[in-house]
C-alpha positions in Angstrom: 118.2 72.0 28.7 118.8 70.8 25.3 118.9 66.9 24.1 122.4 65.3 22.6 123.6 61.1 21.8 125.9 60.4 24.8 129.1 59.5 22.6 129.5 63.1 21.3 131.7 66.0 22.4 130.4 68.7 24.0 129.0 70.9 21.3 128.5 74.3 23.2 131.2 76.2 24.8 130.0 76.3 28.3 129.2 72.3 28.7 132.9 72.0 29.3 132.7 74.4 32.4 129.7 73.6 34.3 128.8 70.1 36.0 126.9 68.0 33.5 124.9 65.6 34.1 123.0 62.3 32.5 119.8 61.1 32.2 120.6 57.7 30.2 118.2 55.8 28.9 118.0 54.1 25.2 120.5 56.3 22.4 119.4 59.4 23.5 120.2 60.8 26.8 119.0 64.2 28.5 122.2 66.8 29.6 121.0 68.9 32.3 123.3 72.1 32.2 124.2 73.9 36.2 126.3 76.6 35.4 129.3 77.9 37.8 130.4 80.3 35.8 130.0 83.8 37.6 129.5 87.2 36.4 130.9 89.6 37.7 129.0 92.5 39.3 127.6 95.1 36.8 129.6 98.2 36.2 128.5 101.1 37.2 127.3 103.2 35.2 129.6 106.3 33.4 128.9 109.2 33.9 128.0 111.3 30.7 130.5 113.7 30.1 128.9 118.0 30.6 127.7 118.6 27.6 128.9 121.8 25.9 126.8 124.9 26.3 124.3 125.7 23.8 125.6 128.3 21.8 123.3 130.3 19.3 123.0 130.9 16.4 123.5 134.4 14.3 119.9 133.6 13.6 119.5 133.4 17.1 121.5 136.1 18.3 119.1 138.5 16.2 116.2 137.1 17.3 116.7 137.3 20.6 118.5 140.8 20.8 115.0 142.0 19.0 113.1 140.4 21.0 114.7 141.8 24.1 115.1 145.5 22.4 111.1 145.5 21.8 110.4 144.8 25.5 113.3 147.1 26.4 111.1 149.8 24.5 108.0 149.1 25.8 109.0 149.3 29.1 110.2 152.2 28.8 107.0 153.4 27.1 105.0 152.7 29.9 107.4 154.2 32.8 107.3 157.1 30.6 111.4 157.3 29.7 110.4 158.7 26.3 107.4 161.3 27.8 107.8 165.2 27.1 109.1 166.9 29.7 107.5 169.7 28.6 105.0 170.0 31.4 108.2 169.7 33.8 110.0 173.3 33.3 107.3 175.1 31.8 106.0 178.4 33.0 101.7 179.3 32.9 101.7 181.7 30.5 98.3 183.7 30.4 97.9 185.2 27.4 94.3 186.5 26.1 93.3 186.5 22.8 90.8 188.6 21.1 87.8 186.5 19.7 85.6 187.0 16.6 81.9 185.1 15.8 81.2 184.0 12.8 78.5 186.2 11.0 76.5 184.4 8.2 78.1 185.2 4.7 81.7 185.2 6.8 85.1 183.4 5.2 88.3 182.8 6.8 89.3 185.7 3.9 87.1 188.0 4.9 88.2 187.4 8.9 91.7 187.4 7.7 91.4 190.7 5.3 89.2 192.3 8.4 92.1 191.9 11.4 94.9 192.2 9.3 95.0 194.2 6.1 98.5 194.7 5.4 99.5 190.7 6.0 99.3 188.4 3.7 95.9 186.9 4.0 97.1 183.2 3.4 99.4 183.3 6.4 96.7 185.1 8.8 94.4 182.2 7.6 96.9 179.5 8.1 97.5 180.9 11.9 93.8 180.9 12.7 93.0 177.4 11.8 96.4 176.3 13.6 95.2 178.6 16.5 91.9 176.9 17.4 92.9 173.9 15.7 90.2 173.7 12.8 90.1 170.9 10.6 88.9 172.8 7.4 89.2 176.3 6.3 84.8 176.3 6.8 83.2 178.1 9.5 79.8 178.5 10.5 77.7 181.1 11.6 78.2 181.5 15.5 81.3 180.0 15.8 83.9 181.4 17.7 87.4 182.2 16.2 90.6 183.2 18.3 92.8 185.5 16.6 96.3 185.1 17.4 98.0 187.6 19.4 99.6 189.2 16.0 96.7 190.2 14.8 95.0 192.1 17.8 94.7 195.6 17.4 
């Protein structure tokens, strides 16, 4: 509802369309406003086109390609695609060795000279401590040295 003198035009658009009606009284007069102007029924609404599918980057594409590799090798890890099959088509083979103690005052050279003169005494010493897997060239008294099967008399 809005207030206007009675001897104007309609000054909005839509008093010309709808039934108007007036309060007089005095210069000033009070419009009340019914509108019959219908709107129509509201669209419905579109539909948002698919979007495209996402497509990745080179970035990406490495990422993800590591990412799957790296899983790809640890399962493999743990079904065991990358085990020896060594144990598979192996054969027992029993093989004795001869074995020497340590006596105080006793080097790997002096083992090595004792069992096999004529070799060369760094080879014989390199073979023992691959033998019983030694972590030094020291031994002590007591301990017990296979000789590989080379060596035995």
């Amino acid at each position: 509802m809005y207030v206007r003198n009675i001897d104007t035009e309609p000054a909005l658009p839509a008093e010309g369309r709808g039934r108007i009606f007036h309060n007089t009284g005095g210069t000033m007069s009070t419009i009340g406003y019914n509108d019959t102007v219908r709107f129509s029924a509201p669209a419905r609404p579109v539909r948002a086109a698919r979007p495209e599918p996402m497509q990745l980057t080179r970035r990406g594409r490495l990422f993800f390609g590591t990412v799957f590799a790296l899983i790809a090798l640890a399962v493999a890890y743990f079904l065991g695609a990358g085990a020896s099959q060594a144990g598979a088509d192996s054969t027992v083979s029993t093989t004795s060795f001869e074995q020497v103690t340590v006596m105080p005052g006793d080097t790997l050279w002096s083992i090595a000279g004792d069992i096999a003169p004529n070799a060369d005494t760094q080879q014989v010493i390199a073979d023992i401590v691959n033998l019983n897997q030694l972590e030094t060239a020291t031994v002590q008294p007591g301990q017990r040295l296979s000789i590989p099967a080379d060596y035995s008399k």
